[in-house]
C-alpha positions in Angstrom: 174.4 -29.1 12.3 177.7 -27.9 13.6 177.4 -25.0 11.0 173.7 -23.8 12.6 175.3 -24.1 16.3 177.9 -21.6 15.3 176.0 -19.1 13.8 173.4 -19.3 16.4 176.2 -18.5 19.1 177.4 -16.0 17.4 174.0 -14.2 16.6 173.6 -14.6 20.5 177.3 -13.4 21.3 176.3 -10.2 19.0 173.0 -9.3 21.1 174.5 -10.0 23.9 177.3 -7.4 23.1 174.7 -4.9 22.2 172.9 -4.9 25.2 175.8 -4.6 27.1 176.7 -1.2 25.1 173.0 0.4 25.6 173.8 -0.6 29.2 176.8 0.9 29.0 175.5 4.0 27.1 172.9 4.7 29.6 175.6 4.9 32.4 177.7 7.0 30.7 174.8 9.4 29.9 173.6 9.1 33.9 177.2 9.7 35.3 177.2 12.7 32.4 174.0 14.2 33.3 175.3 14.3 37.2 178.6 15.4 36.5 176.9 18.3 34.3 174.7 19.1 37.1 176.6 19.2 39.4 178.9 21.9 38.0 176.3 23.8 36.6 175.2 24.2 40.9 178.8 24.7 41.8 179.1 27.7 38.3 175.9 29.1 39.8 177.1 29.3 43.2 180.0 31.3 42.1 178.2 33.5 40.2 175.7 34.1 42.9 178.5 34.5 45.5 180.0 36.7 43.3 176.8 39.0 42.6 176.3 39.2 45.6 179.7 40.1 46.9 179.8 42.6 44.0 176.6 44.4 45.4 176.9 44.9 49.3 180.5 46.2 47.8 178.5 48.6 45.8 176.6 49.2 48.8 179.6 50.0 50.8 180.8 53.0 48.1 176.9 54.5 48.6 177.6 54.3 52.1 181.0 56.1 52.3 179.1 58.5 49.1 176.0 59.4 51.3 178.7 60.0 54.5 180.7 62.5 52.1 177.5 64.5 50.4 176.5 64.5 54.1 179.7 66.2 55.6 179.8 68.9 53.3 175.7 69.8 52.8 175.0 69.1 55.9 171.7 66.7 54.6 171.2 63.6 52.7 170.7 63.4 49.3 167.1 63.5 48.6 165.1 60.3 48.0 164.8 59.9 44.5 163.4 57.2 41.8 165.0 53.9 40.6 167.8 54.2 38.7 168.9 57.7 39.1 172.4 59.2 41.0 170.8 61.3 43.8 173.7 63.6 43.6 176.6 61.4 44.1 178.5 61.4 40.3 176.7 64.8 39.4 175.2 68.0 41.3 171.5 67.6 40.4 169.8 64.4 40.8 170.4 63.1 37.1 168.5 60.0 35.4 170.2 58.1 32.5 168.9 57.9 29.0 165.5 56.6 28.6 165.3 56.1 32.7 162.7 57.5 34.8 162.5 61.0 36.0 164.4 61.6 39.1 162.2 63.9 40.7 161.9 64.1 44.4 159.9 62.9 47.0 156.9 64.8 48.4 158.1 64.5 52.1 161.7 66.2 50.9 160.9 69.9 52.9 160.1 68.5 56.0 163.5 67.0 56.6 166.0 69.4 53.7 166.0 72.9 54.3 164.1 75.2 52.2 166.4 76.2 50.0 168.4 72.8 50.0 168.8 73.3 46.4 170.6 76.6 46.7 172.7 75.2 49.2 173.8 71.7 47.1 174.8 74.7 44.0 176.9 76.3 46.5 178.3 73.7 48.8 178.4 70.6 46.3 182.2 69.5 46.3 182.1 66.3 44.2 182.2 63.5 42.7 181.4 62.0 45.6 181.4 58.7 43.5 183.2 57.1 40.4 180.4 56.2 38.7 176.5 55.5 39.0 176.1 52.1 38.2 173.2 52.0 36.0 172.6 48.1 36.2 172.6 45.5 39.1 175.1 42.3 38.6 171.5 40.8 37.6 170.6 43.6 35.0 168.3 45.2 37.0 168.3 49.0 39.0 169.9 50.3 41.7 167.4 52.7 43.7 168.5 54.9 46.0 166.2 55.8 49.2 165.8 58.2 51.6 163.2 56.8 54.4 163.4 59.3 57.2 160.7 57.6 59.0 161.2 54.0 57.9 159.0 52.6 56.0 157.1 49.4 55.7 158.5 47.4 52.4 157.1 44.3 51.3 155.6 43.9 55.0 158.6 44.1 56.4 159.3 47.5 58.9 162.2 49.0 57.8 164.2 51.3 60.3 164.5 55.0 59.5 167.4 56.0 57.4 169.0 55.9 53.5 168.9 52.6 52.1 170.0 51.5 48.6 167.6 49.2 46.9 168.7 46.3 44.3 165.9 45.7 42.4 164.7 45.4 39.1 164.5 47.5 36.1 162.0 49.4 34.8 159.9 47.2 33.2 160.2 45.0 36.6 162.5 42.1 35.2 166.3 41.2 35.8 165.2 40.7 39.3 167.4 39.0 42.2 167.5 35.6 41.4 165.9 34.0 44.5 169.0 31.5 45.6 170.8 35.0 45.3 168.6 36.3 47.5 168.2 33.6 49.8 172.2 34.1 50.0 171.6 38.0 51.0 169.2 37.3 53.5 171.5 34.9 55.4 174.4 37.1 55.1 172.1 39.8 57.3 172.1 42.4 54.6 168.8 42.5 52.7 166.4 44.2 55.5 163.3 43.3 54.3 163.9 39.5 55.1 161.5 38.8 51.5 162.4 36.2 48.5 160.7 38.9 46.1 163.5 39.8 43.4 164.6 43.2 45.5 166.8 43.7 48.3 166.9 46.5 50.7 170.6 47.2 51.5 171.1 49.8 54.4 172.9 52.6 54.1 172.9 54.7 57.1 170.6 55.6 59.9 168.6 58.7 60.8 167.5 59.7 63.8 163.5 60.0 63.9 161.3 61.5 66.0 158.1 59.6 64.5 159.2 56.5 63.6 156.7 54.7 61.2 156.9 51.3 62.5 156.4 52.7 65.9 153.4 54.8 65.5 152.0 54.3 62.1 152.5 57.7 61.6 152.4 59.9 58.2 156.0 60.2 56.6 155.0 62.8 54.5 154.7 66.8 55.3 151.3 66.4 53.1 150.1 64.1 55.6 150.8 66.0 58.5 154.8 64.8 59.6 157.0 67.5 61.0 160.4 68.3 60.2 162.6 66.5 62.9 164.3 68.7 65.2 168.1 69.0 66.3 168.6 66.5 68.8 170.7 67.7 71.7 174.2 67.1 72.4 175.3 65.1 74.7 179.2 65.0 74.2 179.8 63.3 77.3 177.7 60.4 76.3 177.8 60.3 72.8 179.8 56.9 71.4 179.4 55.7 68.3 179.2 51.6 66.9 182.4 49.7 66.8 183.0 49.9 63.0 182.4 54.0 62.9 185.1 56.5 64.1 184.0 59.8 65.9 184.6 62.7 64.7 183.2 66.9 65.4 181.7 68.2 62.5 182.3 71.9 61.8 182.6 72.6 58.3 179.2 73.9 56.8 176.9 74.7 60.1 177.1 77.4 62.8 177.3 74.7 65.5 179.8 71.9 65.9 178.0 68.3 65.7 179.2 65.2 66.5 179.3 62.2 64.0 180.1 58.8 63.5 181.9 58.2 60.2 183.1 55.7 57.7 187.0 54.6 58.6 187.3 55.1 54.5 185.8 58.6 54.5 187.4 59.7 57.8 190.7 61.0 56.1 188.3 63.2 54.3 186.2 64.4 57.3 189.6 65.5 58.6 190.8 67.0 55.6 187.7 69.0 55.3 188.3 70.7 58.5 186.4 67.7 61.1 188.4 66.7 64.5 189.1 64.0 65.5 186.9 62.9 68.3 183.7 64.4 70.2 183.0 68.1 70.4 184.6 70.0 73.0 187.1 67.4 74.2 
């Protein structure tokens, strides 16, 4: 009797230890599972932060490119398709291996003189920039664009001037992951204010005389826009935002002009004959 006692105590005491140990288990694999999940959120959040940072930085080199290319021809770079240099790394607008063809926009008279070609062969000073990048920190394209007018972009109005897009590549994958995004849009620097995979970074502004947004109307010469005219001077009233630096453009163009650079690309605004400050001071 003592004998059955014992063994049934013990064959107790064992299932009781194994159901403590699937207990157990189950714990460990919960606290696991968090502890995983939670550092996968905090290695995406890097990353994002990261990708992002990595882009507007990007951003900032177009910027500081477009200022250059615009100090010494006088115009910006035409608008161009996704993935090509608009004239940045190389003279001619140039596509890279298997991209798309980076041929121009139909609008491209109305606001690039006539013979704007002739004029990049003979004024072109570059590299105005390292290197193209031909992906996106999320695999995607970089698209460079000229918007005069503005344009409307994913129903958002977009205020006239060169922008760079981040999208995705050709076959319209390796977009912007949408927490990415979400992160661009609260940092103020993807304009079209969307969770769609693309960002619009701007660039630099353009002063329009038929601003699309405005009027709804056409942005094309084939539709019936007109080149924009040469605003007037106003030296005695012309400031520019806290973060350019004024300086009067000479080099290139029969009158002076005053413009608002990039603190990095001031040194060389000076050094290709620029002054400091507004015309005629």
């Amino acid at each position: 009797m003592k004998t059955v006692i014992l063994f049934v105590g013990m064959q107790l005491e064992k299932i009781s230890n194994k159901g403590f140990t699937l207990i157990e288990l189950l714990v460990v694999m919960v606290v696991t599972f968090a502890s995983l999940t939670a550092t996968w959120i905090s290695i995406r959040y890097a990353l994002d932060k990261g990708n992002v940072a990595e882009a507007i930085a990007y951003a900032k080199l177009i910027a500081d490119s477009s200022d250059l290319y615009l100090t010494d021809m006088d115009f910006y770079p035409p608008d161009v398709n996704r993935g090509c240099d608009p004239g940045f790394v190389q003279k001619d607008p140039t596509k890279e291996p298997g991209g798309w063809d980076c041929e121009t926009k139909a609008y491209v008279p109305a606001y690039h003189p006539s013979d704007w070609q002739n004029i990049v062969d003979e004024r072109w000073l570059g590299p105005y920039l390292k290197v193209w990048n031909t992906q996106t920190p999320w695999g995607g394209k970089y698209d460079y664009n000229f918007w005069p007018d503005g344009a409307v972009r994913n129903g958002e109005c977009l205020a006239p001037g060169v922008y760079i897009g981040v999208q995705g590549d050709y076959d319209g994958n390796n977009e912007i992951p949408a927490h990415a995004e979400e992160r661009m849009i609260e940092l103020g620097v993807d304009e079209d204010l969307k969770i769609n995979g693309e960002a619009q970074l701007f660039i630099q502004t353009y002063e329009s005389a038929n601003p699309v947004c405005d009027a709804g109307v056409p942005t094309n010469e084939e539709a019936g826009a007109e080149a924009i005219p040469e605003p007037e001077e106003e030296v005695e009233e012309f400031t520019c935002p806290e973060n350019r630096l004024l300086v009067c453009h000479k080099a290139g163009t029969p009158n002076e002009t005053n413009k608002c650079v990039t603190s990095s690309s001031y040194n060389a605004h000076i050094n290709h004959g620029d002054t400091a400050g507004a015309c005629g001071s």
